[in-house]
C-alpha positions in Angstrom: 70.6 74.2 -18.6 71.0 71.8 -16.1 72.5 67.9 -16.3 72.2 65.6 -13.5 73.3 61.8 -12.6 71.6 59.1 -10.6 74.0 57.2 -8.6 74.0 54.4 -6.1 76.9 55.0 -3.3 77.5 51.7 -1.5 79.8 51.6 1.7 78.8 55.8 2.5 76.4 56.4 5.0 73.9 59.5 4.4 76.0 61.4 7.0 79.1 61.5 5.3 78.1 62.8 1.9 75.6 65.2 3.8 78.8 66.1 5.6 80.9 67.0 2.7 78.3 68.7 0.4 77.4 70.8 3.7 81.0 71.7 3.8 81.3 72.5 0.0 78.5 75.5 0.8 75.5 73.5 0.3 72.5 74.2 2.6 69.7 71.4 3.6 66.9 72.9 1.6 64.7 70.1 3.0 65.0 66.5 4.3 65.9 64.9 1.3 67.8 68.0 -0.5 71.2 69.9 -0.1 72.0 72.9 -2.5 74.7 74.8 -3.2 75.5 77.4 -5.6 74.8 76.1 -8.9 74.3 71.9 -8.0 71.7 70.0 -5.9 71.7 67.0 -4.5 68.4 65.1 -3.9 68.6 61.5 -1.5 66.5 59.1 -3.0 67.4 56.1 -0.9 69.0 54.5 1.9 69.1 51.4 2.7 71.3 48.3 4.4 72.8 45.4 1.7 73.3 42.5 3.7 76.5 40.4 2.5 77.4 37.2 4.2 77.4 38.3 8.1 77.9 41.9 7.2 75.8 45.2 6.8 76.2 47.2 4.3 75.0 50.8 3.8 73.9 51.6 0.5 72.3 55.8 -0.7 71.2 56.5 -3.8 71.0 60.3 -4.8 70.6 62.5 -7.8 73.4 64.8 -8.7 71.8 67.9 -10.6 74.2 70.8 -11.4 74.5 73.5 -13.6 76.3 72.5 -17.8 79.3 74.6 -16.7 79.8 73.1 -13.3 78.8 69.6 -13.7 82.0 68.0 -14.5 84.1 69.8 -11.7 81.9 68.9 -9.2 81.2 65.2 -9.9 84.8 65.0 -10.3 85.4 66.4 -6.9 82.3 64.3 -5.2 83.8 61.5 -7.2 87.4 61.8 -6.0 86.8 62.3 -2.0 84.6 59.4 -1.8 86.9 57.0 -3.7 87.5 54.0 -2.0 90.3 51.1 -2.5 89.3 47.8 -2.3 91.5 45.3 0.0 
């Protein structure tokens, strides 16, 4: 059985999550999909926010993973791309 997550990643360009799931052993499948074993990770969207003067990039993805490896790798995902604020 499979789980998966919708998320919205604000501040990340495409590249660097491509980045880090290709460096987790994830393979592009197609343009819009990186798997590895056991998880996927589809792109839904990217787009720019615009606040005040400023450009923001926004990506929205599906996480999809196997039960037993769904926690550990969002947490992982999670944890790399964590951001403080200033």
């Amino acid at each position: 059985m499979r789980r998966s997550l919708a998320m919205e990643k604000r501040g990340l360009k495409r590249e660097e999550i491509e980045g880090w799931l290709l460096t987790n052993g994830g393979e592009k499948s197609d343009k819009y999909r990186i798997e590895g074993p056991g998880w996927r990770v589809v792109f839904l969207e990217e787009r720019t926010k615009l606040l005040g003067p400023m450009h923001f990039p926004v990506v929205k993805l599906r996480i999809e993973a196997e039960e037993d490896l769904f926690e550990n790798f969002l947490r992982r995902f999670r944890m790399h791309f964590l951001r403080g604020g200033a």
